[in-house]
Backbone bond lengths (Angstrom), bond angles and torsions (degrees), N, CA, C in turn:
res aa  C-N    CA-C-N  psi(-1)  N-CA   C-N-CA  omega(-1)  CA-C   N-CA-C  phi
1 X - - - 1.458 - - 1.529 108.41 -
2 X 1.588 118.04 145.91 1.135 116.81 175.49 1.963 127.43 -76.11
3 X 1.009 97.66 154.69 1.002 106.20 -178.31 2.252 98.80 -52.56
4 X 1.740 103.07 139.15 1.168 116.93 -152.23 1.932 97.95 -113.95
5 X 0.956 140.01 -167.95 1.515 122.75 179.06 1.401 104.07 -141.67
6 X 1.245 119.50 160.22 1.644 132.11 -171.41 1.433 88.17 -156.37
7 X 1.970 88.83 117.59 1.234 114.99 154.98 1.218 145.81 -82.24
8 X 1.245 159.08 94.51 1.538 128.75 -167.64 2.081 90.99 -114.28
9 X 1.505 82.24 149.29 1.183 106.89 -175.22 1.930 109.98 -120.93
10 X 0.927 102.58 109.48 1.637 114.04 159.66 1.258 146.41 -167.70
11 X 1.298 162.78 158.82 1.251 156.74 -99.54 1.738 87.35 -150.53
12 X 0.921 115.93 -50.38 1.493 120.50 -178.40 1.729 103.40 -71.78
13 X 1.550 103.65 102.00 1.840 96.30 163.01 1.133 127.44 -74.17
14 X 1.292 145.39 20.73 0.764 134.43 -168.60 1.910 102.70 -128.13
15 X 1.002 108.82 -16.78 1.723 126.95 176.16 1.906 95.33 -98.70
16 X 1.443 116.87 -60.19 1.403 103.79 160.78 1.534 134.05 -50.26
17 X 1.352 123.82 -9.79 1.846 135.94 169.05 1.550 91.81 -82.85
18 X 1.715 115.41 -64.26 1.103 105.77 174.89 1.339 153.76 -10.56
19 X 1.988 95.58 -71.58 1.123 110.61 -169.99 2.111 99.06 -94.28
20 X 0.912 99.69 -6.64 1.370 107.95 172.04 2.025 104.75 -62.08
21 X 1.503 79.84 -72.89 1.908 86.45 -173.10 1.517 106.47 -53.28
22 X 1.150 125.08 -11.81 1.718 103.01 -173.82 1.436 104.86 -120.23
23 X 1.335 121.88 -3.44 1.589 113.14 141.04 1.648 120.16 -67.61
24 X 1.729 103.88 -40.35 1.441 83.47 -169.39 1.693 102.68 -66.41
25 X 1.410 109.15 -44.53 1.845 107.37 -175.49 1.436 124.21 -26.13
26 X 1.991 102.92 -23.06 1.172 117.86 -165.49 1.637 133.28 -115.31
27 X 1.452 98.22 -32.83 1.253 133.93 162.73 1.327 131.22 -90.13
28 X 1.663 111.33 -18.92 1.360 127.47 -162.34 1.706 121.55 -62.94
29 X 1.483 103.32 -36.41 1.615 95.02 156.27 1.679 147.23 -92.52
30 X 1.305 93.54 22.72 1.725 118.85 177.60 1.472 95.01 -128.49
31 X 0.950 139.91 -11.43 1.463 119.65 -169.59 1.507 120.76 -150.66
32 X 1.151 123.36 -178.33 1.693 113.75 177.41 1.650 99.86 -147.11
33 X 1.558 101.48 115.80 1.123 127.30 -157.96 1.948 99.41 -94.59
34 X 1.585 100.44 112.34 1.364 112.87 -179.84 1.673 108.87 -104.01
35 X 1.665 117.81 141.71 1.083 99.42 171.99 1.870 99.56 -112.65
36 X 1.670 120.40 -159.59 0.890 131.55 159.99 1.618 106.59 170.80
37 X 1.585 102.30 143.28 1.569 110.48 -163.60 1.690 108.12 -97.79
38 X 1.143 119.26 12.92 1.400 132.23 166.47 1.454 125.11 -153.02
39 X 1.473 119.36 138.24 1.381 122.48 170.36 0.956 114.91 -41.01
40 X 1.285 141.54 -44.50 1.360 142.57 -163.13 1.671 93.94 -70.42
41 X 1.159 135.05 -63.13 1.822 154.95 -165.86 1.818 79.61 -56.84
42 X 1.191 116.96 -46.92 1.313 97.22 -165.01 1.589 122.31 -75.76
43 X 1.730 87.85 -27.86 1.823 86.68 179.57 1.387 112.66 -91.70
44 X 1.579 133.04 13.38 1.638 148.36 144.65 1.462 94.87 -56.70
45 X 1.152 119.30 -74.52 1.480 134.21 -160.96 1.547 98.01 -56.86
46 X 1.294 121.57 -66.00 1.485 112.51 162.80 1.703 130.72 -10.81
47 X 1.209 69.14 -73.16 2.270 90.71 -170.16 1.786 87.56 -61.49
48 X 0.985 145.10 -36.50 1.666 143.92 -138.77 1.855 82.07 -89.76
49 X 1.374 94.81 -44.71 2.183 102.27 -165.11 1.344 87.73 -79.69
50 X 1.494 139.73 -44.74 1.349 111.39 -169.43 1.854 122.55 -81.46
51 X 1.287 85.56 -20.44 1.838 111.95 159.99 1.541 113.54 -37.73
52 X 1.384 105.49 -44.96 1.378 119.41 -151.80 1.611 111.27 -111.50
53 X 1.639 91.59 19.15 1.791 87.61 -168.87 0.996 141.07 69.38
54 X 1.455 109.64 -15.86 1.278 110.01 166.46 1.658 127.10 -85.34
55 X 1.487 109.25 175.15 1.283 116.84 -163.47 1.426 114.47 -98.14
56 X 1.319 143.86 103.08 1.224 124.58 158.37 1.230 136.50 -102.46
57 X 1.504 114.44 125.98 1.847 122.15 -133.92 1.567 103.10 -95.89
58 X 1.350 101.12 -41.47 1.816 119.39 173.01 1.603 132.68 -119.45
59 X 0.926 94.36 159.38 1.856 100.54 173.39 1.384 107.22 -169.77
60 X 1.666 99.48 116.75 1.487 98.92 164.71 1.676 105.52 -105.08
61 X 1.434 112.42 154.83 1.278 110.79 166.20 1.370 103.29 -132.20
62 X 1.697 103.74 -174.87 1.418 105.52 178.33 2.144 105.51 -106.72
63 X 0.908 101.45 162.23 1.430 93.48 174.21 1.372 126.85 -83.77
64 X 1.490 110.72 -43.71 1.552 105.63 -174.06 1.750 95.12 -97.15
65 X 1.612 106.82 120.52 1.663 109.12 175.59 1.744 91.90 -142.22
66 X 1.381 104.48 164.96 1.561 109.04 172.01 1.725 104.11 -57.22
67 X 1.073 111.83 -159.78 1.301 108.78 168.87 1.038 124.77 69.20
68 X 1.961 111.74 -130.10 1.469 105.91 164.04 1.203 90.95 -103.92
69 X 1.859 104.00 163.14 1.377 107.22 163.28 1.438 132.61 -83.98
70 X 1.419 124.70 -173.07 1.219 127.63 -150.58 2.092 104.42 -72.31
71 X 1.520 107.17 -27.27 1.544 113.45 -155.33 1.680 88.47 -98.11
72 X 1.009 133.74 -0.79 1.610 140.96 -154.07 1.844 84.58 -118.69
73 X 1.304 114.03 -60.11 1.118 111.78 -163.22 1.744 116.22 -78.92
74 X 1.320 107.83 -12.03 1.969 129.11 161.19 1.397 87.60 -79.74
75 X 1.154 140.33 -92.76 1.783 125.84 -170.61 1.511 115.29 -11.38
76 X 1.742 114.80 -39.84 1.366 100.32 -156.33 1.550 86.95 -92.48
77 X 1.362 115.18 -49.53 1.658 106.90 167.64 1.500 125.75 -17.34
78 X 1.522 99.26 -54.14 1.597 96.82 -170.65 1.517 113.44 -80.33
79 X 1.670 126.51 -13.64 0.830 133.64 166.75 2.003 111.68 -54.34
80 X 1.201 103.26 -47.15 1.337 107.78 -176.58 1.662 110.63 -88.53
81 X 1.454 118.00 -26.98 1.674 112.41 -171.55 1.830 90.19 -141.42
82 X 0.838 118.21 95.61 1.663 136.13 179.50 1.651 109.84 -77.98
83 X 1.542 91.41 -30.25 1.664 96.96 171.76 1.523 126.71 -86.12
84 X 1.171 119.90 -22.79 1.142 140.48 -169.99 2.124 123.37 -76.43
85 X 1.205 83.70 133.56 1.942 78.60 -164.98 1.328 100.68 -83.88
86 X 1.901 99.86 141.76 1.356 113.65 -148.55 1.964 94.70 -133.30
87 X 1.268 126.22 98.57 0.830 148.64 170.12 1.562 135.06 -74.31
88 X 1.110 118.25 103.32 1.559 122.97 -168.70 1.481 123.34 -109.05
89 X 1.764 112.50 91.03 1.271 130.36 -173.46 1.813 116.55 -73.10
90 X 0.429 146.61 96.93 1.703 159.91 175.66 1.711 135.51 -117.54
91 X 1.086 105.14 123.79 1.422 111.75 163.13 1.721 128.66 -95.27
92 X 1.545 93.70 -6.60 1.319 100.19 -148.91 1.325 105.11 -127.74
93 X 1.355 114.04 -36.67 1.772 126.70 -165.99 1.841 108.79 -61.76
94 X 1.448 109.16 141.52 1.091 135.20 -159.29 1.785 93.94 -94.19
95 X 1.260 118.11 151.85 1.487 109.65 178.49 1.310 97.20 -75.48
96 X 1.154 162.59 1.18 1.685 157.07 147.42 1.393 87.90 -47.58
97 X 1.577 147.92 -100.44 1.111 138.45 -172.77 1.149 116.60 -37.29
98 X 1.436 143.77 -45.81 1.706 133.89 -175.48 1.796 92.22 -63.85
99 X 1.085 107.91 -49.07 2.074 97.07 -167.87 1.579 98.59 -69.37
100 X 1.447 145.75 -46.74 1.619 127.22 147.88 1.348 120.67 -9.89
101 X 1.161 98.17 -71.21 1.627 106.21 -170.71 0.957 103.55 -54.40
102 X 1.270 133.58 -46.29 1.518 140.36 -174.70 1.171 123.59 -57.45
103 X 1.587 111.46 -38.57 1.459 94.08 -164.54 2.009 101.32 -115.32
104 X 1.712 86.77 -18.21 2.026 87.11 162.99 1.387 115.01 -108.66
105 X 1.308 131.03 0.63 1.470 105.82 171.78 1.685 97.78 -133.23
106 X 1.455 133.77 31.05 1.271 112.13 135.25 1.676 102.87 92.19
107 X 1.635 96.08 22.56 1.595 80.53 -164.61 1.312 119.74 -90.36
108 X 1.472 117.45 148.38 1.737 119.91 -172.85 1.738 115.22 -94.36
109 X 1.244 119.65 -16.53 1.027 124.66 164.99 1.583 136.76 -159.98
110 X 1.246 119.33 131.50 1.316 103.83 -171.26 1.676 112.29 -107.66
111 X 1.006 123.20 143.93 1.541 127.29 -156.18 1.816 103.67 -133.40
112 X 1.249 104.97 127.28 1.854 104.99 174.21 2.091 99.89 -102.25
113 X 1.455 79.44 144.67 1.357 94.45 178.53 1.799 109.19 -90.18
114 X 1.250 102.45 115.61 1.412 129.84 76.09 1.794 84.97 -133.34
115 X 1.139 117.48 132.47 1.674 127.52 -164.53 2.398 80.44 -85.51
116 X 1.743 85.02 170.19 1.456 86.54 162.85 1.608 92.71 -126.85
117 X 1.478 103.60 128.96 1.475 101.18 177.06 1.788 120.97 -64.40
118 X 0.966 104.86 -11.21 1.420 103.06 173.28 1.516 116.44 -66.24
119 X 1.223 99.80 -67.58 1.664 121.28 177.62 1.941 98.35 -39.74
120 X 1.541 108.19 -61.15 1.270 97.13 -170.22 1.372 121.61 -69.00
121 X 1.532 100.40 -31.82 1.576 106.11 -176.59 1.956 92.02 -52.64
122 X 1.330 137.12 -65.71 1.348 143.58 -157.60 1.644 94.07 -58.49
123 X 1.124 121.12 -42.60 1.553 120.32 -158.07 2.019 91.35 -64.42
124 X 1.726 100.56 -64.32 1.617 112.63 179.61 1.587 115.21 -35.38
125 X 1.641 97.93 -44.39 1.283 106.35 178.77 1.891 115.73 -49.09
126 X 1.357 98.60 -47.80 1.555 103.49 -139.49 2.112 80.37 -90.23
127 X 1.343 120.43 -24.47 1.377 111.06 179.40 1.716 116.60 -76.13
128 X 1.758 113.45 -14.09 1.080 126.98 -179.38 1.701 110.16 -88.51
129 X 1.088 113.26 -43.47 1.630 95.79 152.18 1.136 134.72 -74.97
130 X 1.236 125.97 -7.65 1.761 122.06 164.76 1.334 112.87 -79.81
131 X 1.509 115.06 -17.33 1.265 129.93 169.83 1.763 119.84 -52.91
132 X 1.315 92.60 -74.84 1.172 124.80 155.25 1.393 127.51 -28.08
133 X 0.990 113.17 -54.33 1.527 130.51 179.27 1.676 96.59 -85.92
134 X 0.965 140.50 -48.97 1.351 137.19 175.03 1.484 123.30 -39.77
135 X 1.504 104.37 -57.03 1.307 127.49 149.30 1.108 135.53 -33.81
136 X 1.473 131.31 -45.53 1.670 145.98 163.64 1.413 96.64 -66.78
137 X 1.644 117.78 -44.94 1.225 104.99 -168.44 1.714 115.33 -59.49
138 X 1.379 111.53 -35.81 1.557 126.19 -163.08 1.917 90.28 -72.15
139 X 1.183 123.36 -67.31 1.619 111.82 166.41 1.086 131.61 -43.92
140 X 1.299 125.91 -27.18 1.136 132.76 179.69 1.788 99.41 -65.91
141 X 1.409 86.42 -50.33 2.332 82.24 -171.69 1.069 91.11 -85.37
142 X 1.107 136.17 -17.92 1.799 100.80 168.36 1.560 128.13 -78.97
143 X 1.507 114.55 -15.33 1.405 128.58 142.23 1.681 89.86 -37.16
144 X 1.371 101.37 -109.90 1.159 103.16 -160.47 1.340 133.35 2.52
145 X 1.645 100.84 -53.36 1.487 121.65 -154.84 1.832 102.27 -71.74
146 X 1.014 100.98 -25.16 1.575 119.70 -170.86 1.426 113.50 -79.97
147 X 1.568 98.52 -53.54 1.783 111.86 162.75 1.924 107.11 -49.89
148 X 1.021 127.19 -38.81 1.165 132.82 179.87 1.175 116.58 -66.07
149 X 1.409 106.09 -59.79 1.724 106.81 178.21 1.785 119.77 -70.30
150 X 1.511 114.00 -20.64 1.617 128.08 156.50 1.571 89.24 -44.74
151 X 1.652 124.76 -78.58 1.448 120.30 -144.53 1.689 106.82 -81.01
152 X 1.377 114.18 -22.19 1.349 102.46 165.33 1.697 124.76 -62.75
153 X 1.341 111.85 -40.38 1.760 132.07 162.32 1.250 119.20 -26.81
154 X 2.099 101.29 -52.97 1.455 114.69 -161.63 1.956 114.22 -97.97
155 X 2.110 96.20 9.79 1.431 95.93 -178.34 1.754 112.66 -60.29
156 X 0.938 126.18 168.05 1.548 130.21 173.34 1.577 94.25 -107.41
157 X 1.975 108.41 120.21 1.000 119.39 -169.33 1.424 113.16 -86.16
């Protein structure tokens, strides 16, 4: 399988270098770790990766950014990638925004800053193989589905 993409999204560069370097440290040979310091940069970058065929499996963002915020800007995500694990980094967000995120943008985990990279690295981990595996599963039945419609084709009418 090809290499899959991880987004992080935040306004703060210095938490975006952060959380950048210790996904890639971690993720870096399965995946290709994108950053961007606004929702908007991220949903360009989006449309450009889904443009391009490629897959993008994750995105964490942060919640409080200029612009739009973090649970507004997972809504539009999930609007475009419904499959895709949607991660909500925060120091700041009120449970009114975590239940948003939740129930319009699809989100798989919500995380308070200062995050522990362990915990998340294991959490990313364990949502990136269900990912993964979800994925084989969806080719797999469309094999199927194809093998089916071959032997329905080749019935003798």
């Amino acid at each position: 399988m090809s290499k899959g993409y991880i987004i992080c999204v935040d306004d703060e560069v210095s938490v975006l270098e952060t959380l950048a370097e210790q996904l890639l440290a971690r993720f870096g040979e399965s995946h290709i770790i994108e950053t961007a310091s606004s929702a908007e940069e991220a949903l360009s970058l989006i449309d450009e990766i889904i443009g391009s065929n490629d897959i993008v499996e994750l995105i964490v963002s942060d919640q409080v950014m200029p612009g739009m915020k973090g649970d507004r800007f997972l809504e539009q995500v999930h609007q475009r990638l419904p499959d895709a694990i949607k991660i909500l980094l925060t120091g700041q967000a009120g449970l009114d925004s975590a239940i948003y995120a939740i129930n319009n943008g699809g989100l798989s985990r919500y995380v308070e800053k200062p995050w522990n990279i362990e915990e998340l690295s294991k959490d990313i981990k364990d949502l990136l193989d269900k990912f993964r595996q979800n994925l084989e599963n969806q080719h797999l039945i469309q094999a199927l589905n194809r093998r089916i419609l071959e032997l329905e084709a080749n019935q003798p009418k």
